[in-house]
ROTI-516355 format. One record per residue (C-alpha): residue number from 1; residue in one letter; x, y, z. Coordinates in steps of 0.05 Angstrom, whole numbers. Layout:
BEGIN
+-----+-----+--------+--------+--------+
!   n ! res !     c1 !     c2 !     c3 !
+-----+-----+--------+--------+--------+
! NUM !   A !      X !      Y !      Z !
...
+-----+-----+--------+--------+--------+
//
This chain:
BEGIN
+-----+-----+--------+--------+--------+
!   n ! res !     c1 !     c2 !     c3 !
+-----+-----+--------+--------+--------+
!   1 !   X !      0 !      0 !      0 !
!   2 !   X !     57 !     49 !     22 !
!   3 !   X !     95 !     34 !    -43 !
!   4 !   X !     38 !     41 !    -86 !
!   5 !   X !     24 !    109 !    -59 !
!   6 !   X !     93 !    127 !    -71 !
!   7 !   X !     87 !    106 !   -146 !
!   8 !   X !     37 !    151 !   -154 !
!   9 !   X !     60 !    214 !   -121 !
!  10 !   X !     16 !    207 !    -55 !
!  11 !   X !     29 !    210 !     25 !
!  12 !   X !    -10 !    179 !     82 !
!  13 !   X !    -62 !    240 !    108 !
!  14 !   X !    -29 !    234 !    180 !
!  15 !   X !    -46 !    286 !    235 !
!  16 !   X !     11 !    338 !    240 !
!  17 !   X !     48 !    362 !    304 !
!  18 !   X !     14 !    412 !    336 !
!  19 !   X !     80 !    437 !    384 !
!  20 !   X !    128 !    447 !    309 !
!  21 !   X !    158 !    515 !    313 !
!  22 !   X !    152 !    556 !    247 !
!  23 !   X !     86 !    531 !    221 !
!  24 !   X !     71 !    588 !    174 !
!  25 !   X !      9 !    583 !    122 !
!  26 !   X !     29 !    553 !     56 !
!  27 !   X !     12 !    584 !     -9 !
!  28 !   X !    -39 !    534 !    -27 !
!  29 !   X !    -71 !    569 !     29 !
!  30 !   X !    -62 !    643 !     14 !
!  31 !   X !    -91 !    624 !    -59 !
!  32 !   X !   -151 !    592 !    -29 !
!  33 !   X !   -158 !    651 !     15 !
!  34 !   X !   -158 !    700 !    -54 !
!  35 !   X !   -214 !    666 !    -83 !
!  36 !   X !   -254 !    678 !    -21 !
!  37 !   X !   -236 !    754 !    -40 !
!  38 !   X !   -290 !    742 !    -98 !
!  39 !   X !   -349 !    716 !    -53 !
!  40 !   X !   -343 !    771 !     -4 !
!  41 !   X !   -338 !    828 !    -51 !
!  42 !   X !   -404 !    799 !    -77 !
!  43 !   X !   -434 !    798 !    -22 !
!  44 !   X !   -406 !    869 !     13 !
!  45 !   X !   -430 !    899 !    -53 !
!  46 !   X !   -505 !    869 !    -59 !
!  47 !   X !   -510 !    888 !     20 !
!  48 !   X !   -497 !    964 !     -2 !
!  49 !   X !   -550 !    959 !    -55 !
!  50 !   X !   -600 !    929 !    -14 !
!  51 !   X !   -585 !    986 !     45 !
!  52 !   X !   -575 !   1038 !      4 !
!  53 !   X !   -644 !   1018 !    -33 !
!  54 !   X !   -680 !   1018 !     33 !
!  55 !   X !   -683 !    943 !     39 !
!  56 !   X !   -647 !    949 !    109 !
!  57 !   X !   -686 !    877 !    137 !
!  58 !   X !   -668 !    834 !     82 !
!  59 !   X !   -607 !    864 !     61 !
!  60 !   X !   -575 !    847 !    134 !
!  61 !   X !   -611 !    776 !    138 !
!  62 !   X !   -594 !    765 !     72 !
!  63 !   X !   -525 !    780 !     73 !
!  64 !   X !   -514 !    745 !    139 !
!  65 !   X !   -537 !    681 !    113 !
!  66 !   X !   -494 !    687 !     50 !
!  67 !   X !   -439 !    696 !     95 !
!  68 !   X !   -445 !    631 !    131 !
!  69 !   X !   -436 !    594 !     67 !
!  70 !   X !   -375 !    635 !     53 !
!  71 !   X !   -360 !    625 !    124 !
!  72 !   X !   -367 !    556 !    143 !
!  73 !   X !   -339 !    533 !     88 !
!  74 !   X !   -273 !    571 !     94 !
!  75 !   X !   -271 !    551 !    172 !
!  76 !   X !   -272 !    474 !    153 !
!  77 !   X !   -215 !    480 !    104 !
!  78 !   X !   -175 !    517 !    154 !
!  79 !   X !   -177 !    474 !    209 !
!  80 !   X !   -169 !    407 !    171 !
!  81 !   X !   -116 !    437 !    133 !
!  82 !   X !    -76 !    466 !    200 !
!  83 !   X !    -84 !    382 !    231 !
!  84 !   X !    -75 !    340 !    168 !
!  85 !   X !    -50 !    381 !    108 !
!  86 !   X !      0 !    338 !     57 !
!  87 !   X !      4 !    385 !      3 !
!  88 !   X !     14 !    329 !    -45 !
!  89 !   X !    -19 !    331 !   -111 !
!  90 !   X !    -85 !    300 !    -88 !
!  91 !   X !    -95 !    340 !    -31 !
!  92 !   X !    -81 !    403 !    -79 !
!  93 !   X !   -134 !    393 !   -133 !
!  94 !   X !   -188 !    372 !    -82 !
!  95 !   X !   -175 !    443 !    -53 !
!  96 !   X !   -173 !    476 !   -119 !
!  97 !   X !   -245 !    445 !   -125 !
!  98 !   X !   -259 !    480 !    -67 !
!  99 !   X !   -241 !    539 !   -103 !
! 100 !   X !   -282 !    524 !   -157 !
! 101 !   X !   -342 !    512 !   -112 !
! 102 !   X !   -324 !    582 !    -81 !
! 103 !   X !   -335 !    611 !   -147 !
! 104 !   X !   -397 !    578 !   -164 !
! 105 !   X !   -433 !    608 !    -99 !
! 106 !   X !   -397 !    678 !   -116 !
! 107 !   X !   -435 !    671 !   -181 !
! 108 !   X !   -500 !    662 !   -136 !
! 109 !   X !   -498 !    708 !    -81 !
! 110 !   X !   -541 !    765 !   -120 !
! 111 !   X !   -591 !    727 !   -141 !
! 112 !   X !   -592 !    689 !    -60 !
! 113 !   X !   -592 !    769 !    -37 !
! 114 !   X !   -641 !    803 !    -74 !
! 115 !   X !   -687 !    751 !   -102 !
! 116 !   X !   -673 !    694 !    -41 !
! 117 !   X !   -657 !    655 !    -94 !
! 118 !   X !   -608 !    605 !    -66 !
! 119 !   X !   -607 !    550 !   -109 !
! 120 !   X !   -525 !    575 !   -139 !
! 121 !   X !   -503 !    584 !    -70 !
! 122 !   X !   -528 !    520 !    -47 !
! 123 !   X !   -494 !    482 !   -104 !
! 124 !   X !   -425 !    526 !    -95 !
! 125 !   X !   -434 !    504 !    -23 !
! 126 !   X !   -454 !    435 !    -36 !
! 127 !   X !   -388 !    434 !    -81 !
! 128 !   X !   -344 !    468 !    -26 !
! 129 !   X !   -373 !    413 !     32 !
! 130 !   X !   -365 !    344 !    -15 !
! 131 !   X !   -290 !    365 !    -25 !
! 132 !   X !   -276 !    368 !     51 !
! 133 !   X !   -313 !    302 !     50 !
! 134 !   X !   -261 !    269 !     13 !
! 135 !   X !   -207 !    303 !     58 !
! 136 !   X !   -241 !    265 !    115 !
! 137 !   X !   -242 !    203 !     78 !
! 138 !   X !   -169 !    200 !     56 !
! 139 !   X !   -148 !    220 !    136 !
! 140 !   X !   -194 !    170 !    156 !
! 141 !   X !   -161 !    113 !    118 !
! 142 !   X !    -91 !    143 !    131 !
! 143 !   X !    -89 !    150 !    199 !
! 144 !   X !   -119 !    105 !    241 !
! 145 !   X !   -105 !    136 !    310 !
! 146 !   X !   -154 !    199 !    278 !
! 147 !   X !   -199 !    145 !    241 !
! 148 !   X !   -267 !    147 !    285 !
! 149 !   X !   -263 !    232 !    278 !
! 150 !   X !   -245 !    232 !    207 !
! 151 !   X !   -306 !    179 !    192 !
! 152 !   X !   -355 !    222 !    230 !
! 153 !   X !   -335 !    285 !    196 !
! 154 !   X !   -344 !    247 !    124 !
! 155 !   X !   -411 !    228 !    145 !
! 156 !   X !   -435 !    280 !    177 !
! 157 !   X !   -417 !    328 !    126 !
! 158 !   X !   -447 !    274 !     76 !
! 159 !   X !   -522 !    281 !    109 !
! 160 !   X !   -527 !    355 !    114 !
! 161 !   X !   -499 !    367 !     45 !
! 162 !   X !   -556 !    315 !     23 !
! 163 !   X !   -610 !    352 !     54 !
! 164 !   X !   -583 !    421 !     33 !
! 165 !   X !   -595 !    398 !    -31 !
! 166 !   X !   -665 !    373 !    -13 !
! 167 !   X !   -685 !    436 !     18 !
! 168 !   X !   -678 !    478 !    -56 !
! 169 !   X !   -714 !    425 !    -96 !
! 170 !   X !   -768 !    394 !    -50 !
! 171 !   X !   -788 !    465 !     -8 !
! 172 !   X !   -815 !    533 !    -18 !
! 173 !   X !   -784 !    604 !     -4 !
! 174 !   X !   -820 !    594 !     65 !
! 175 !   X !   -795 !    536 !     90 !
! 176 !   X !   -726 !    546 !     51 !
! 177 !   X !   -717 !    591 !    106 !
! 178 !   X !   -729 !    562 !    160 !
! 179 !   X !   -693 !    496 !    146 !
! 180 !   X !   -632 !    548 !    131 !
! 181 !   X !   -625 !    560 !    203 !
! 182 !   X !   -637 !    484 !    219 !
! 183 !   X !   -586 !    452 !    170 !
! 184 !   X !   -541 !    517 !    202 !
! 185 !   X !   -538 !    488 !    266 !
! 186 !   X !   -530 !    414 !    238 !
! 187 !   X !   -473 !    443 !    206 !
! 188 !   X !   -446 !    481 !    261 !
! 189 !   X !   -460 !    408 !    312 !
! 190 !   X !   -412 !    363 !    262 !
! 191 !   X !   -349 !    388 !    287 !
! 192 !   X !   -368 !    382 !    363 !
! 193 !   X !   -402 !    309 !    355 !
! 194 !   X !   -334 !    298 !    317 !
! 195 !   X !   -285 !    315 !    357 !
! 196 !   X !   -312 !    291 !    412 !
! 197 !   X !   -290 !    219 !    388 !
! 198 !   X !   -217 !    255 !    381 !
! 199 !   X !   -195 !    322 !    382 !
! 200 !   X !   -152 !    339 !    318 !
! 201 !   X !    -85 !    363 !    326 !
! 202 !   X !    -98 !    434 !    300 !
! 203 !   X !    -37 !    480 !    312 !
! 204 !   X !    -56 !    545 !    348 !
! 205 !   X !     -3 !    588 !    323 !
! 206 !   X !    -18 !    565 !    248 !
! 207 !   X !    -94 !    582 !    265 !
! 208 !   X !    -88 !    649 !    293 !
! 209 !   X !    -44 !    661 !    232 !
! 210 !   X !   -102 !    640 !    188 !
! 211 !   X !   -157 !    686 !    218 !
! 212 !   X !   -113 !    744 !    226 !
! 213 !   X !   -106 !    733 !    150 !
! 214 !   X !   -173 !    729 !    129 !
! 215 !   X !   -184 !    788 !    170 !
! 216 !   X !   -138 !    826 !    133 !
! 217 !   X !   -178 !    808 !     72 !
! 218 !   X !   -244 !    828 !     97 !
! 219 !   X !   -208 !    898 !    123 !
! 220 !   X !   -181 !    908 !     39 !
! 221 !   X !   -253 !    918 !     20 !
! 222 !   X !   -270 !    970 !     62 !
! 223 !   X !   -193 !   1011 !     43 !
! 224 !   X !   -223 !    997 !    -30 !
! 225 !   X !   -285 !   1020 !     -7 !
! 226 !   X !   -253 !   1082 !     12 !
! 227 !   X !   -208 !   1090 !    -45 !
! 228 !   X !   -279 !   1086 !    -91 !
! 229 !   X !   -296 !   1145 !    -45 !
! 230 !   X !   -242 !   1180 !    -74 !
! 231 !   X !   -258 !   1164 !   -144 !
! 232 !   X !   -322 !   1183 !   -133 !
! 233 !   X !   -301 !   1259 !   -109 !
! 234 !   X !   -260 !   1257 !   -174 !
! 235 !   X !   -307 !   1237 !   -226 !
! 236 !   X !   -377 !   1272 !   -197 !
! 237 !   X !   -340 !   1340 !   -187 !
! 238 !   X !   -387 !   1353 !   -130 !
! 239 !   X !   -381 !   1337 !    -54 !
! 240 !   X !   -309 !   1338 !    -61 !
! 241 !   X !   -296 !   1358 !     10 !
! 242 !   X !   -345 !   1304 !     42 !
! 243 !   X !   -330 !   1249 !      2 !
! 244 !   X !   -257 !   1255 !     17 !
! 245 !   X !   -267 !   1266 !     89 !
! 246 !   X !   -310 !   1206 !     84 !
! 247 !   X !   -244 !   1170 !     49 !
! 248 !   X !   -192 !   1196 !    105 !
! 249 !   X !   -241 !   1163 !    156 !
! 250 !   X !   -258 !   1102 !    123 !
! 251 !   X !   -182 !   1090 !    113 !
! 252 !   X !   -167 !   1108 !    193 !
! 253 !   X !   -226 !   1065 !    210 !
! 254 !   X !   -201 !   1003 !    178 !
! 255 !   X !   -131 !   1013 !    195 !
! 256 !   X !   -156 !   1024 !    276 !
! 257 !   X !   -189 !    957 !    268 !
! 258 !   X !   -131 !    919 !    242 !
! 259 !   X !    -93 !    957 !    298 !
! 260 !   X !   -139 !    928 !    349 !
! 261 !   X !   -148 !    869 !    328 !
! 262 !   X !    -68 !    848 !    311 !
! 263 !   X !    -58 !    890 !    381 !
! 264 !   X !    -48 !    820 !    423 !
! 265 !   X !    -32 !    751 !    398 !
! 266 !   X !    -90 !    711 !    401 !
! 267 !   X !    -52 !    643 !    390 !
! 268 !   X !    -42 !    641 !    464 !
! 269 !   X !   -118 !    636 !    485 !
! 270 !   X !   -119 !    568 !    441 !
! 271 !   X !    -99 !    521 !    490 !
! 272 !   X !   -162 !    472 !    497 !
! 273 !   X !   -222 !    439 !    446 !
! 274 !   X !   -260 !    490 !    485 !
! 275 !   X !   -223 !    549 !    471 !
! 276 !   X !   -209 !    536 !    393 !
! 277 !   X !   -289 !    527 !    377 !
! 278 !   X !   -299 !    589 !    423 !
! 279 !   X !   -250 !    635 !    378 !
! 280 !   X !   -269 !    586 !    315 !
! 281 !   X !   -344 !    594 !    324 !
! 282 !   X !   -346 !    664 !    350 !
! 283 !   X !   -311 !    692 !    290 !
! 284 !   X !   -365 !    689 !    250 !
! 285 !   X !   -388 !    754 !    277 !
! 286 !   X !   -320 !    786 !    277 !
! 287 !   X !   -308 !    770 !    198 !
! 288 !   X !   -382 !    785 !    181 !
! 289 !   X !   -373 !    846 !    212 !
! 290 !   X !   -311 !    869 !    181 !
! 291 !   X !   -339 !    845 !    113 !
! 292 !   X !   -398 !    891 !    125 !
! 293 !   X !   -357 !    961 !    138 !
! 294 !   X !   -333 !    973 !     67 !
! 295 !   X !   -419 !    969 !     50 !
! 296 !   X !   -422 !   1016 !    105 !
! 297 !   X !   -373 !   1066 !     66 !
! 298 !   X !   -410 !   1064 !     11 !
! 299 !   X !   -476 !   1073 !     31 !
! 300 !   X !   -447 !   1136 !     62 !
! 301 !   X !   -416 !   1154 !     -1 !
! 302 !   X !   -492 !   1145 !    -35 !
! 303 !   X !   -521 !   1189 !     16 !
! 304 !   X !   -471 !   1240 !     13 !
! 305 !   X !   -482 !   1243 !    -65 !
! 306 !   X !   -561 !   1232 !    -53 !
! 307 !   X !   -582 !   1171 !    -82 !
! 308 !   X !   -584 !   1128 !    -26 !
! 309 !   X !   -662 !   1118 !     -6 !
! 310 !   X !   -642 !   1131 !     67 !
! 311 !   X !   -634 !   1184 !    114 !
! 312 !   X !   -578 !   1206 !    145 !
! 313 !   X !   -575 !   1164 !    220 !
! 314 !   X !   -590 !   1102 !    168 !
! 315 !   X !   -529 !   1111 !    129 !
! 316 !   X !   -483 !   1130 !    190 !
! 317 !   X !   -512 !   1070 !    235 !
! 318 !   X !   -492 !   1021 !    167 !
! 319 !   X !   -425 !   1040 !    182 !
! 320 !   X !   -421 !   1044 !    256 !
! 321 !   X !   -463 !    983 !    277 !
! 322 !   X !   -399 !    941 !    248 !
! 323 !   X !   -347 !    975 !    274 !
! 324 !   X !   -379 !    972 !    344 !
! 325 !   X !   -396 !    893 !    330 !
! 326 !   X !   -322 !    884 !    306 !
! 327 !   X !   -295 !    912 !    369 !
! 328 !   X !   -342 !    881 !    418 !
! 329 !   X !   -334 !    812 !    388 !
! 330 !   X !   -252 !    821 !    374 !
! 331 !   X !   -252 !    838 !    453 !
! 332 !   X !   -284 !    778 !    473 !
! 333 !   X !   -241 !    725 !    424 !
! 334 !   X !   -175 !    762 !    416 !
! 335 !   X !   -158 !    812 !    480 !
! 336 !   X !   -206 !    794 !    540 !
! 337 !   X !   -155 !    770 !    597 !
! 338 !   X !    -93 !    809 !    560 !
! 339 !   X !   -125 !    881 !    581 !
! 340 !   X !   -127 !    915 !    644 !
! 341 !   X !   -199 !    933 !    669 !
! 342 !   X !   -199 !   1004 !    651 !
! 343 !   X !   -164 !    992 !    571 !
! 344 !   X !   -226 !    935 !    567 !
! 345 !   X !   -279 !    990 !    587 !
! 346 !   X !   -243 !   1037 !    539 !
! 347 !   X !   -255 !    986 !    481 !
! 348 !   X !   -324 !    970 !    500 !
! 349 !   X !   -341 !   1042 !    520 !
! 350 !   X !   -311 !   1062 !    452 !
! 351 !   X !   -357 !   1006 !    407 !
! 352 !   X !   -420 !   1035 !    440 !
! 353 !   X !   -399 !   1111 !    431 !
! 354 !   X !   -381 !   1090 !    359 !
! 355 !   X !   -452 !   1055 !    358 !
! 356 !   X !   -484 !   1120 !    379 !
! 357 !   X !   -440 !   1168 !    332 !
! 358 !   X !   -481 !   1135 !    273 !
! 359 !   X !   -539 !   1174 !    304 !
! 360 !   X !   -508 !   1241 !    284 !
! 361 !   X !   -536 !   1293 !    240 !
! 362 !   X !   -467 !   1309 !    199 !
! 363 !   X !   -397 !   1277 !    200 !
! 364 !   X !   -413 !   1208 !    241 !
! 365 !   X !   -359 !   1180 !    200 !
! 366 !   X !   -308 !   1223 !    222 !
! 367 !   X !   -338 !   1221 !    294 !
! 368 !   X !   -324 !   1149 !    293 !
! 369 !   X !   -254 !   1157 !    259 !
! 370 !   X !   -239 !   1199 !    317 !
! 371 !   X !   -266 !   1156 !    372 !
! 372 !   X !   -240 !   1093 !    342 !
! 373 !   X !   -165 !   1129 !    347 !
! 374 !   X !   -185 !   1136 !    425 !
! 375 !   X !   -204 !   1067 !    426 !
! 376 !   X !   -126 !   1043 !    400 !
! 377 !   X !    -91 !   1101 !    435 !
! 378 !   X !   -116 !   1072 !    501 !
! 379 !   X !   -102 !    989 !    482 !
! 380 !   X !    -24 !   1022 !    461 !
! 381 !   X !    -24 !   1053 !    533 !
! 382 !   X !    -46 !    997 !    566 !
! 383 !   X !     11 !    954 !    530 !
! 384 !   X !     64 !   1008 !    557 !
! 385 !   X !     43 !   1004 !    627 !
! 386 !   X !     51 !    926 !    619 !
! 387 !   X !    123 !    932 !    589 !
! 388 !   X !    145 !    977 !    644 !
! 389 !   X !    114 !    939 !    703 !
! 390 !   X !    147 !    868 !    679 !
! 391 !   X !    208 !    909 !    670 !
! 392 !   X !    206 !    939 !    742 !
! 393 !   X !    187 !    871 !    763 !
! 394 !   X !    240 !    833 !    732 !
! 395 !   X !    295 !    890 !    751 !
! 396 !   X !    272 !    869 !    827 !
+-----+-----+--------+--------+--------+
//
């Protein structure tokens, strides 16, 4: 069997160690993570249509359900990848199908946003999910220490991507719906059922690497969503002076969250199960969020130039409500335990001032620019005072 495999160019799918030093994302994974670029521009883009057009309900439920796919999927293929990745040639086309499936639920996400028309998503999805399924398998006949997890990944993944597909052809729009948030939590249940057989050897440095880039992803549409702000000024000839003050603080805004959210290092909270479906799971909220600013900016930009169908506290609170999620949510996964008590109120105080700054009549944007500056000035302080008292400690 070993031989054979070696004929063709294949390894065993054996768990990694989770201790190595230096384990760095490979650039199998930084491509996957581009392609993921094209499914959340889609989606960032038809959420500022449907705000901007008023649709402010369905645009948000919309959007967030869209993002689960998008999600979920990329979650999976992180996490397998950081306990059992080979990179031989195998294990490299079944993630370029991934890819593929990423680009086939791109291709659906306006039609799953505006006319909850899901059926492209689900198949992208669908697409995405089977892949992963054969990951499973190959780990599960690789590795036999790993064999009862990988087998009840496979087959979990299996059932729910069986009655995904069910739900679009056998339902209506109705009940489409509400099965969404049931097969969501079927999804969501596989990993815990599974590892509960036996935990995977995920690596937490190589994880906190791979959120901190996707983050940095999800931050690049809302500095393009500033930069269109700019174009915008240059190319309408009017509103010069708000639309680039609405740039300068949509470009501090998204450089204050990658300040605060790079401002510890997350890898050491993963040191349990527990903790790594805690920062896993709860990052859903964090990358939504940070997906949604750059619609924010340019539902500003539409109000500024008056075609936006909303007034002005709408358009600031689509770009605050974010932000403030963002920071609330990056608190709780990434610096809770790392700040003093008064740097943790300054973050939480700051999210709900930002919250409230959307209410204002004229500049909210800059308001929260300013605030969110206040917000980082205070976690930097709170790092200083650290650094000096385990100096003055260590000196005694």
């Amino acid at each position: 069997m070993t031989s054979s495999l070696g004929i063709l160019g294949l390894r065993r799918v054996r768990a990694r160690d989770n201790s190595a030093r230096g384990r760095v994302a490979t650039p199998l994974e930084l491509l996957f993570d581009l392609v993921f670029v094209v499914a959340v521009s889609q989606a960032s883009v038809n959420l500022h249509h449907l705000l901007a057009e008023g649709h402010i309900g369905d645009g948000v439920l919309s959007y967030l359900m869209v993002f689960f796919a998008i999600w979920w999927a990329w979650v999976n293929f992180t996490w397998f990848a950081s306990a059992f990745d080979t990179d031989d040639w195998a294990y490299r086309i079944v993630t370029i199908v991934q890819m593929g499936g990423v680009l086939v639920l791109a291709a659906g996400i306006h039609d799953a946003m505006v006319s909850q028309d899901f059926f492209w998503v689900t198949w992208g999805y669908v697409i995405m999910r089977l892949a992963m399924v054969a990951q499973w398998v190959r780990a599960a006949v690789s590795d036999p220490g790993y064999r009862a997890t990988a087998w009840t990944f496979a087959v979990g993944i299996t059932i729910v991507q069986v009655l995904w597909v069910a739900r679009i052809y056998l339902l209506d729009a109705r009940w489409q719906l509400i099965t969404f948030f049931v097969l969501m939590v079927a999804e969501i249940a596989v990993p815990v059922i599974a590892e509960s057989r036996r935990a995977t050897p995920w690596h937490p440095h190589h994880i906190a690497e791979r959120y901190g880039l996707f983050t940095l992803i999800l931050l690049g549409e809302s500095l393009l969503a500033s930069a269109t702000a700019i174009f915008e000024a240059v190319g309408e000839g009017e509103h010069v002076g708000e639309l680039v003050w609405l740039a300068v603080s949509g470009l501090v805004v998204a450089a204050g969250m990658w300040w605060i959210y790079f401002a510890r290092e997350p890898a050491e909270r993963l040191t349990s199960s527990r903790a790594g479906f805690f920062f896993g799971y709860g990052h859903y909220l964090v990358f939504a969020a940070a997906g949604a600013v750059s619609a924010g900016v340019e539902v500003e930009v539409d109000h500024i130039l008056g075609t936006a169908h909303l007034d002005a506290e709408a358009a600031g609170l689509a770009l605050t409500i974010p932000v403030a999620v963002f920071l609330v949510f990056t608190w709780l996964l990434v610096l809770r335990g790392s700040l003093s008590v008064p740097a943790s109120v300054a973050v939480l105080g700051g999210a709900v001032l930002i919250l409230f700054a959307g209410m204002l009549p004229v500049a909210e944007y800059a308001v929260a620019a300013v605030l969110l500056v206040l917000v980082v000035a205070a976690v930097e302080a709170d790092a200083v005072v650290r650094r000096r008292r385990n100096g003055f400690e260590h000196a005694i």
